[in-house]
N, C-alpha and C positions, 0 to 999 in steps of 0.2 A: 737042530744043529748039534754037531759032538763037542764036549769040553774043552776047551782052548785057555791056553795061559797071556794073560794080557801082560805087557810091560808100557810103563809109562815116562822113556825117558825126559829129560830139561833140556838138552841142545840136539840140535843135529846131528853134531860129532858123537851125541852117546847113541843116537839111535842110529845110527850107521855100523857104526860097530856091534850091535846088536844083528844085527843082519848075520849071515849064514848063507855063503853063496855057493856053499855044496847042499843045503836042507831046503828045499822047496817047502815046506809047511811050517817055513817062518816068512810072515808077508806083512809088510806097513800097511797101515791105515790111516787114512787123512779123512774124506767127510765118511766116506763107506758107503756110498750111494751104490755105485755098482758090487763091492766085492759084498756086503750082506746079501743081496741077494744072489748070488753065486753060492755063500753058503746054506744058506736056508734051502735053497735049490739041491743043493749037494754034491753041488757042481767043485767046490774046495773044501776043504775039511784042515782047516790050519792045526797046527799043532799050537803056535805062536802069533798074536795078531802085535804088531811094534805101531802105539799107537802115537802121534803126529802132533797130537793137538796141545801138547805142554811145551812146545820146542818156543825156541827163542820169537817174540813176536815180532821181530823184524820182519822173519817169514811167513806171516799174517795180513804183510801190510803195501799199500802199493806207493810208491816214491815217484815224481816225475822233474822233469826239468826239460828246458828247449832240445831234447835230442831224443825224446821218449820215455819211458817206462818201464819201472821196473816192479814187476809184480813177483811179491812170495811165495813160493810155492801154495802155504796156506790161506791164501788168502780166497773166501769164497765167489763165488759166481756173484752170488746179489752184493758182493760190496764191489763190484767191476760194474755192475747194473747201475748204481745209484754214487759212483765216482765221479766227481766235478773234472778230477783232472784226466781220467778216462775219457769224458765226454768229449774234453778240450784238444786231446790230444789223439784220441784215437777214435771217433766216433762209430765206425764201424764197427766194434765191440761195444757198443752201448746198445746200438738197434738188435746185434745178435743175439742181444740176451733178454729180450723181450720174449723172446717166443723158443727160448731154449727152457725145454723142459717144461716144470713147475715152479711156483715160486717156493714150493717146499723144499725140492731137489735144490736150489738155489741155494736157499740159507744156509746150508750145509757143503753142499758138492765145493771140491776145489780145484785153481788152478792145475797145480799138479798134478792129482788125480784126473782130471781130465784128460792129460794130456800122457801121463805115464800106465794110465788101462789101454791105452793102444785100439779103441771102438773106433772103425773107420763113420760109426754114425752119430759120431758128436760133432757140434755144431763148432767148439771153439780149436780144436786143431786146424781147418782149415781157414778160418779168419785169421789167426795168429801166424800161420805159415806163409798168407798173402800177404800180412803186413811187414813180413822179414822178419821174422821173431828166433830169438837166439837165446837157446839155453843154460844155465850153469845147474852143472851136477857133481854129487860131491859124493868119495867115496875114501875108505879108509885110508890109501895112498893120496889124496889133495881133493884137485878138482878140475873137472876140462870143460869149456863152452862148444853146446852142440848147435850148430844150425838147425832153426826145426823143418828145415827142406830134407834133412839126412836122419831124422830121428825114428819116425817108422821106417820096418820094413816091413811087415808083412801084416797079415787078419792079427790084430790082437797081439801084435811083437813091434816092440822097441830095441833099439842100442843100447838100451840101460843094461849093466852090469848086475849080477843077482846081490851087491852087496854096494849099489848103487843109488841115490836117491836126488829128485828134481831139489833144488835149491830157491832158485827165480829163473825165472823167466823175461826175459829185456823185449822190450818194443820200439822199436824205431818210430820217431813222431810221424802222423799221416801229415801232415804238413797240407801244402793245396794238391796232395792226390786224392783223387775219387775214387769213391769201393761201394759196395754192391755183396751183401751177401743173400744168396737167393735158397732155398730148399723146398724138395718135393715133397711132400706127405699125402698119405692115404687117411688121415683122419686128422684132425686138428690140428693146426696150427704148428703145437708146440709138443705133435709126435715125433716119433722118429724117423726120419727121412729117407726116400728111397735114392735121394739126390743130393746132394750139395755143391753147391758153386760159389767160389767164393775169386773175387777179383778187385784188384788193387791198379788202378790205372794214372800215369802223368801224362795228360793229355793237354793243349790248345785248342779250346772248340770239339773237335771231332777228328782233332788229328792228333793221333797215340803218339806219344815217346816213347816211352815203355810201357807193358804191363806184366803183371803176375799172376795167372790165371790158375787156382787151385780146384780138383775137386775132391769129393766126398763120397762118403755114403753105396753108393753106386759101384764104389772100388774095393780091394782088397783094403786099400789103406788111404788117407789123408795123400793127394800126390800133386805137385806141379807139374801142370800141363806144358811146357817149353815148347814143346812145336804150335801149340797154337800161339801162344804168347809171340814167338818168330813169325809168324803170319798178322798179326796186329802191329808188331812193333815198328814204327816207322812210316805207318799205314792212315788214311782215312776212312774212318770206320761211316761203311754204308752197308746194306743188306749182300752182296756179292760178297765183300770181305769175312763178314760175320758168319756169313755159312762157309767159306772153306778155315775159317778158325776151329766153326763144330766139327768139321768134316777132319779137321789133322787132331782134335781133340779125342773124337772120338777110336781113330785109328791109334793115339798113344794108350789110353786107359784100360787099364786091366780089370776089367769088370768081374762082378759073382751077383750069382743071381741068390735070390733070398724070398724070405715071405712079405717081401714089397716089392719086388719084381724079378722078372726073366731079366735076362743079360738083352735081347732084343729090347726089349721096353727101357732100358737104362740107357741102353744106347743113342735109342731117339729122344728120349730125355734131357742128354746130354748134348746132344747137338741142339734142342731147341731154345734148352736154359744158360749156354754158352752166350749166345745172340742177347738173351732178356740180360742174363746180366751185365756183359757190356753195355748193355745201353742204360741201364737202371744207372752203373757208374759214371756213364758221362752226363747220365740226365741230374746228378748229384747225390746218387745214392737215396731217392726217396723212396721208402717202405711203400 
């Protein structure tokens, strides 16, 4: 790696201002799981790394009450893993993080991070997007809340502003909705996925009120599926249903093919993991 000037601002507001959204080779750091290895790769070569982890600990820490969730940007994956009031309130982030990653990448990697590297093959953008999850981001002019349905756009591009930074991120209580996060791997478990699906259903029995079917991995980006979700919604979910859900899912997703699959093999992937995990949801979301 090349020599780099570290700063260590106390608040948020100082490390925002430290940003430079004309100079790309000043970049925040929060756990650094993915951007070290980009540098050691050689893939960035910062001038300036604005490191995260002295900021105020509010945004360290997760807050809940009867409406949801509110998690700090800094706050790591294993303390969402081993969260009472995560469990209580959003379980389908509890099951995802069992098999997200390692538990070393855990103790470190953070919300934020997660969610502001823009990797369509992480596992918490699309849980968090199925459960309506809503961000606050703060930049030297104030701050604005993004829906995380609008926050990616593209391979590895967010809305964020270059002199912009996640704050918290809010979750709406799963209350009696059922979810289902499913992914495809070519090696263990808690690889990286050539698929994700992830689904958030208010159902009676097997008949949908709504749902939020997101997927993953398999796309350029984190994306809600809406034409299949309009095909479920209102519906009785039986195997006729559940294949033309894969069948408008698959026709919305914009697929890339990678060193986990052809765009062919994502696509019948995704037609077949559409089906499992609506039903994984209605069967209660068991792993």
């Amino acid at each position: 790696m090349t020599p780099f000037e570290l700063a260590e601002p106390k608040s948020l507001s100082a490390a925002v201002k430290l940003l430079d959204p004309d100079d790309t080779s000043i970049r925040p750091i929060a756990g650094g799981t993915a951007l070290m290895l980009m540098m050691k790769a050689g893939v960035f070569r910062p001038a300036k790394l604005i490191s995260l982890r002295n900021i105020e600990a509010k945004y360290s820490g997760i807050a809940a009450d009867a409406n949801g969730l509110r998690l700090g940007a800094m706050t790591t994956l294993s303390a969402l893993e081993h969260s009472a009031d995560v469990r209580k309130l959003a379980p389908l982030i509890t099951r995802t993080m069992l098999t997200l990653s390692n538990v070393r990448v855990r103790n470190v990697a953070t919300v934020g991070g997660a969610l502001a590297h823009g990797d369509p093959h992480m596992d918490l953008p699309p849980v968090l997007m199925a459960l309506g999850a809503t961000l606050t981001v703060v930049s030297p002019s104030g701050e604005r809340s993004i829906p995380l349905d609008d926050f990616f756009t593209g391979y590895y591009e967010t809305v964020l502003e270059k002199n912009e930074l996640i704050a918290e991120a809010h979750i709406p209580a799963q209350g009696t909705k059922r979810a289902a996060y499913m992914k495809v791997t070519t090696g263990s478990a808690d690889d990286w996925p050539a698929l994700g699906v992830a689904v958030v259903i208010e159902a009676d029995g097997k008949a949908i009120e709504s749902a939020r079917v997101v997927v993953s991995a398999a796309t350029t980006k984190a994306t809600r599926l809406k034409s299949a979700e309009t095909v479920l919604n209102g519906k009785t979910a039986d195997d006729k249903l559940l294949a033309q859900a894969g069948d408008a899912a698959v026709e919305e997703a914009e697929f890339i093919a990678d060193v986990r699959g052809s765009v062919p093999y994502k696509r019948e992937l995704l037609r077949v993991y559409i089906k499992r995990a609506v039903q994984q949801a209605l069967a209660g979301g068991v792993q």
